[in-house]
C-alpha positions as CSV (number, residue, x, y, z in Angstrom):
1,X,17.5,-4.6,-7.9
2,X,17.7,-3.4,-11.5
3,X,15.0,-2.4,-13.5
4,X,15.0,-5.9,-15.5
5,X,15.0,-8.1,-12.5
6,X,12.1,-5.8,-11.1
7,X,10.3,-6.0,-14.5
8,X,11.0,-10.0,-14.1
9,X,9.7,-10.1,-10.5
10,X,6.6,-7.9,-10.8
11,X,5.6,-10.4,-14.1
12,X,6.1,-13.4,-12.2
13,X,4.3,-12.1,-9.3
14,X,1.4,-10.9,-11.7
15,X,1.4,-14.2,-13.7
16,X,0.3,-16.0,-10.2
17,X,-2.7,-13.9,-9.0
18,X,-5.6,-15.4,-8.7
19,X,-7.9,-13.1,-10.5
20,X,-11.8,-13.9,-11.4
21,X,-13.0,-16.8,-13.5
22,X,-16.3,-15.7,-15.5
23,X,-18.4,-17.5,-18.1
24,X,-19.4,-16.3,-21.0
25,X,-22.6,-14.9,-19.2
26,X,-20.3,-12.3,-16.7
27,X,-21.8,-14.9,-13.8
28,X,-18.3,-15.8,-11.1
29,X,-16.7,-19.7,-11.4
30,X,-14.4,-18.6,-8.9
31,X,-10.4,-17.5,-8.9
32,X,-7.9,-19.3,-11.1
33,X,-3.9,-17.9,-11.4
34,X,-3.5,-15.0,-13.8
35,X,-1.6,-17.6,-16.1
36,X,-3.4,-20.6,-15.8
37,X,-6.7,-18.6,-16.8
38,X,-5.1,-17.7,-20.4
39,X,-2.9,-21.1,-20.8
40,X,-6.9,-22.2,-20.7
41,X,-8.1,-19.4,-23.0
42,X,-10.8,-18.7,-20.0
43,X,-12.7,-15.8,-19.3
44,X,-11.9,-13.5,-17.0
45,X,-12.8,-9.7,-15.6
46,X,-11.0,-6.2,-16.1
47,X,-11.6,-3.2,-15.6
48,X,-10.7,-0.1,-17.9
49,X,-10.1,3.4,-16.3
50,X,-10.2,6.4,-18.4
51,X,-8.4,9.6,-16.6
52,X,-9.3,12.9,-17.8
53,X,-8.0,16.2,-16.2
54,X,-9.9,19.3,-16.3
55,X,-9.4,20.6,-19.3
56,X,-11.2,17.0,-20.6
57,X,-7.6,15.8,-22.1
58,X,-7.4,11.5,-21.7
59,X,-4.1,10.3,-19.8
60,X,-2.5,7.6,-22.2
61,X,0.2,5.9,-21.4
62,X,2.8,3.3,-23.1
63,X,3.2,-0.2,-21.8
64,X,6.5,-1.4,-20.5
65,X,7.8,-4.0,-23.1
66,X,7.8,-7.1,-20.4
67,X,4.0,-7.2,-20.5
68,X,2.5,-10.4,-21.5
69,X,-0.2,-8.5,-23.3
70,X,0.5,-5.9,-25.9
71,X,3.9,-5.1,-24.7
72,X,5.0,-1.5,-26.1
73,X,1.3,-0.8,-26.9
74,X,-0.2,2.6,-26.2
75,X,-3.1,2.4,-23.8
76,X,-6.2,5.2,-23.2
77,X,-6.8,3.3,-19.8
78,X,-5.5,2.4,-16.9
79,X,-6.8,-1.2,-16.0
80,X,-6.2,-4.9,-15.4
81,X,-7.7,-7.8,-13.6
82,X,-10.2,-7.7,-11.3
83,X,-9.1,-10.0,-8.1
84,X,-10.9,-12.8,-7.0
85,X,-13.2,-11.7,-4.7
86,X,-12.6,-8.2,-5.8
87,X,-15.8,-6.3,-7.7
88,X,-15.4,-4.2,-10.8
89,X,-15.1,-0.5,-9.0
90,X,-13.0,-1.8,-5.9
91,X,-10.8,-3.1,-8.6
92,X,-10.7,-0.1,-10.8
93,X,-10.0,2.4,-7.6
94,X,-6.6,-0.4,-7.0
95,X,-5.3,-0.8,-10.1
96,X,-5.9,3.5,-11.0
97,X,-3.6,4.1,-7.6
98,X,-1.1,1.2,-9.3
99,X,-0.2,2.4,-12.6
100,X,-0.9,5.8,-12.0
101,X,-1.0,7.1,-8.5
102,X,-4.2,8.3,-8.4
103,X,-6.5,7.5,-5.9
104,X,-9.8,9.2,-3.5
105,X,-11.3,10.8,-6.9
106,X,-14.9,9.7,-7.7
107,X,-15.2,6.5,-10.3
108,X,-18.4,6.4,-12.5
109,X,-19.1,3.3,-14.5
110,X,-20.2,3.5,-17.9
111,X,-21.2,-0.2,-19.0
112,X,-19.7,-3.5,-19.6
113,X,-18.6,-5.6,-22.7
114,X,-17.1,-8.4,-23.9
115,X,-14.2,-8.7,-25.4
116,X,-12.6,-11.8,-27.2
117,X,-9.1,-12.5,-28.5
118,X,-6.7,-15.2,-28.1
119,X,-5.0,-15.0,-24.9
120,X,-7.0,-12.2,-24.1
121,X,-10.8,-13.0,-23.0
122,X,-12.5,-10.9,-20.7
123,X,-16.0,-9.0,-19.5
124,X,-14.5,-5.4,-19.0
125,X,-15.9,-2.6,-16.9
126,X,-15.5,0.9,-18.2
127,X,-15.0,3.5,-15.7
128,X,-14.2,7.4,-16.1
129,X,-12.3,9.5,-13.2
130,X,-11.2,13.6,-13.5
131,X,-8.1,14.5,-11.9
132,X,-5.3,17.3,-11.8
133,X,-3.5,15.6,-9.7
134,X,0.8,14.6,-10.8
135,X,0.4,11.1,-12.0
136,X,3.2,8.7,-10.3
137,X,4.0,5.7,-12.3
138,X,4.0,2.4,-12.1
139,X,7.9,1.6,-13.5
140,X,7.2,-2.0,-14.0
141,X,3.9,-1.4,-15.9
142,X,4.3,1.9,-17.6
143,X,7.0,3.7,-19.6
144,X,5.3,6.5,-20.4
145,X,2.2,9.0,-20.1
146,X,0.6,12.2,-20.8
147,X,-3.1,13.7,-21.4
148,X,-4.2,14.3,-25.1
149,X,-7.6,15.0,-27.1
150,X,-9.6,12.3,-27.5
151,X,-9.3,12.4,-31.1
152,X,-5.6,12.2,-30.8
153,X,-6.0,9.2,-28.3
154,X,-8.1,7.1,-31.0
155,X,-5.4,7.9,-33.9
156,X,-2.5,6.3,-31.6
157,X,-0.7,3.6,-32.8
158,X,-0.4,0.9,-32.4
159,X,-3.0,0.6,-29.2
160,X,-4.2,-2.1,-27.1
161,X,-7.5,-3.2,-29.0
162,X,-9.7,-3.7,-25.4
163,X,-9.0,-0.2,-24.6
164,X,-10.1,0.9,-27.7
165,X,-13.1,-0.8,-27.1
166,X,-13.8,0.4,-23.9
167,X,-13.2,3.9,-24.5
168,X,-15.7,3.5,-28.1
169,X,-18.3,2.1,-25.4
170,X,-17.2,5.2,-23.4
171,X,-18.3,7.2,-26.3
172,X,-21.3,5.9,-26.7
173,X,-22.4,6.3,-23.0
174,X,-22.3,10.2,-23.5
């Protein structure tokens, strides 16, 4: 299968998980398809993984241009949807093995927020990982990605806004 018709498959796929339904309050409504949930402009749960190595450099990575969601768009976390009747950290430790092939290092959590766009409503979890570890990417989800300074990582453009926000509430947990 070519890259395309993967890229095509994986979206469609992605487009029909049921992920969690949330109210403005963070309190479960229950599991709704992927695209039904933003059709509706409903709320829904993601989680937001910031990957350091050892030498405290942030993986970034590019998104694949099929994304619904800022296609092209740097990212300072690996992340998505949390599953219905996933919670926030099994759903960080799934989607950090996903897109970048890291998986069995420690997740701490760092706080919650809200975040409201169009087509993009969601509580988000904010976790933080270390690892040296070779990264294995995801091809359908991610082009690119390599570790940089924080301050370099907050001067990218342009970059998905909710990751920005989570790694300024990353910030402010230190």
């Amino acid at each position: 299968m070519a890259i395309d018709e993967r890229e095509a498959a994986h979206r469609a796929a992605s487009d029909a998980e049921r992920v969690t339904w949330v109210d403005e309050e963070d309190r479960p409504l229950g599991g709704l398809p992927r695209a039904e949930l933003r059709e509706r402009g409903l709320i829904s749960r993601g989680t937001f993984i910031l990957l350091f190595n050892s030498a405290g450099q942030l993986c970034v990575h590019r998104r694949t241009l099929s994304k619904a969601l800022y296609p092209g768009y740097w990212d300072v976390a690996a992340g998505g949807m949390v599953q219905e009747g996933e919670d926030y950290a099994e759903s960080a430790a799934r989607e950090l093995e996903e897109e970048l092939g890291v998986s069995g290092v420690p997740l701490r959590e760092h706080g919650r927020f809200f975040f409201d766009e169009p087509g993009n409503r969601l509580w988000g979890a904010v976790f933080s990982a270390v690892s040296d570890a070779p990264l294995k990417l995801q091809p359908e989800e991610v082009l690119e990605a390599r570790f940089m300074s924080l301050d370099e990582a907050l001067a990218l453009n342009p970059c998905c806004p909710d990751s920005l926000k989570a790694l300024k509430l990353y910030l402010a947990s230190l």
